[in-house]
C-alpha positions, 0 to 999 in steps of 0.5 A: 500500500503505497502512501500519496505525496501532497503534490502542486495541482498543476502537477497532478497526473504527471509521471515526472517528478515536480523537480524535473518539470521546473528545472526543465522548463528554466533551464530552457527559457533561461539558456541558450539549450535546444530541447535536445541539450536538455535530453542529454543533461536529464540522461547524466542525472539518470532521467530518460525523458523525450524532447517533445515531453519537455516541449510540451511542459514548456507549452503547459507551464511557462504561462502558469509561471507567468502568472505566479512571478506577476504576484511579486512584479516591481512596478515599471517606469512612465517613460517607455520606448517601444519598437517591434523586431521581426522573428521567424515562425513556419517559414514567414516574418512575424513581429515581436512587439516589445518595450522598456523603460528608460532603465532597461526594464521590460515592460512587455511584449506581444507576438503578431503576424503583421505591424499594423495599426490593430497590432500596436493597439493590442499592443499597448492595451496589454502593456497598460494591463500588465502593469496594473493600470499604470499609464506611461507618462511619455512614449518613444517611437521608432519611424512607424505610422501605423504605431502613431496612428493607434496612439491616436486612435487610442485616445479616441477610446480612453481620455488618458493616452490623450496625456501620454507624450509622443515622441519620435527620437531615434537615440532614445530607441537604442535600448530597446534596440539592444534589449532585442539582442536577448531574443536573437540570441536565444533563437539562434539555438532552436530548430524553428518555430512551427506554430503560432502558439509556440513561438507566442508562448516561448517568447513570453517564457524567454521575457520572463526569464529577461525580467529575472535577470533585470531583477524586476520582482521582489519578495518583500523586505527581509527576503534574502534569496540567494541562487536563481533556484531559491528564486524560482521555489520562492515565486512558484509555491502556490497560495494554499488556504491549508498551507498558508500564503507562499506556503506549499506542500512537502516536495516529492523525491527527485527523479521518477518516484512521486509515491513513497511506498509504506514501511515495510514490517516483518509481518508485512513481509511474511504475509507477502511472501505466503501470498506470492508462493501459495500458488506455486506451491500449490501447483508443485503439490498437484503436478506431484500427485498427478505425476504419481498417479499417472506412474502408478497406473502405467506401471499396473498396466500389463505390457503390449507390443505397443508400449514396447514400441513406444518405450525408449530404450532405457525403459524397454524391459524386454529380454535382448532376444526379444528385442533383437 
């Protein structure tokens, strides 16, 4: 009777272990590592998983880490530079619109297939969402009319972009620019994007790593974290109405285990083995018995030609003139 380890809900019904899962999904949005790197390394620690598998758990977490990392998100800058780079999904251009404030720090971004007017305003709708309704006091833009235009049509929609200051200068974009230096970089180790889906979700899963390095979350005063893996349990221990706030249920084991089994007593293993070797004992008793009965028989039976025929000749009892 093997006893059930409290697990993550998120987790639930998987056959890895929750250790496996996370690091998997950091080390992928977090390093320059194909899925197949990631096989490789899980072999040296004695874990034989599939590049898809890791795949598919990128696609299923990256968007509930997302959500967890928000809870402790620093709040950005008004003063925001906007621009969008191209990147290639199946084959063809799309547009990673993204943008930071005047520090560095990553405001957001959002993956389209066109640079449109439609697009931007998503765009910014999304960006002013993220960061709790914070309006940015200033926007910096690249030479794009369609970006101006759904300012503009933006206002017509809320009062307030109406006080946002647009600008158009082309130095103030260079850290933007550079900040898309991260993304390129990534990519250059994957095989290619074949969805839309996919490159949407492992973009937001290398932005999410960006904004750990720029260190824009904190877990309050008096939190000393040390290494990106005490981060990372701090930020994804979920919010237990048994456990408390921030407080998660005992891990399981490393690896594969994510049951432990129940002590095992003497009685326990006595009982077992009468179980395992009844049957077999059983079966010996018969095969015995049947094989005694059937010698017995044949024995009492008087000798005809053709058994003599049939017998070996070990067990022929003729005379040898007979035989010959």
């Amino acid at each position: 009777m093997t006893k059930r380890i409290e697990r993550d809900p998120i987790y639930r019904g998987r056959r890895f272990s929750t250790e496996t899962i996370e690091l998997c999904v950091r080390w992928y949005i977090t390093y320059r590592l194909s899925y197949r790197d990631l096989v490789a390394m899980m072999a040296e620690r004695g874990i034989v998983v599939s590049h898809t598998t890791i795949m598919r758990w990128v696609l299923r977490y990256v968007p509930e880490f997302e959500k967890r990392w928000d809870r402790y998100a620093r709040p950005v800058g008004t003063s925001w530079r906007m621009d969008e780079t191209a990147v290639s999904v199946r084959g063809g251009l799309h547009y990673l619109y993204r943008a930071v404030d005047k520090q560095g720090k990553s405001v957001g971004s959002l993956l389209r297939a066109d640079r449109g007017m439609a697009a931007a305003r998503e765009f910014f709708r999304k960006a002013v969402a993220a960061n709790g309704s914070r309006w940015p006091s200033t926007v910096n833009l690249d030479g794009n009319a369609a970006s101006h235009r759904a300012l503009r049509l933006l206002g017509d929609e809320d009062p307030k972009w109406r006080s946002v200051d647009v600008r158009c200068c082309r130095y103030l974009n260079n850290i933007v620019e550079q900040a898309h230096r991260a993304i390129k970089r990534r990519c250059a180790s994957m095989l290619g994007l074949k969805s839309f889906r996919t490159a949407a979700i492992t973009f937001a899963g290398i932005e999410l790593a960006n904004r750990i390095r720029k260190q824009q979350f904190s877990f309050g005063p008096g939190e000393s974290v040390g290494s990106l893996k005490q981060l990372w349990d701090r930020a994804l221990r979920p919010v237990s109405p048994v456990h408390g706030w921030g407080q998660s249920p005992p891990s399981p084991p490393p690896m594969h285990q994510i049951s432990q089994a129940a002590p095992r007593t003497k009685s326990r293993a006595i009982h077992e083995a009468s179980l395992r070797c009844s049957r077999k004992i059983f079966d010996a008793e018969i095969f015995r018995n049947g094989s005694a009965r059937s010698q017995a028989a044949r024995l009492s039976q008087p000798a005809t030609e053709s058994t003599w025929r049939n017998a070996s000749p070990q067990q022929d009892s003729r005379p040898a003139i007979q035989r010959a």
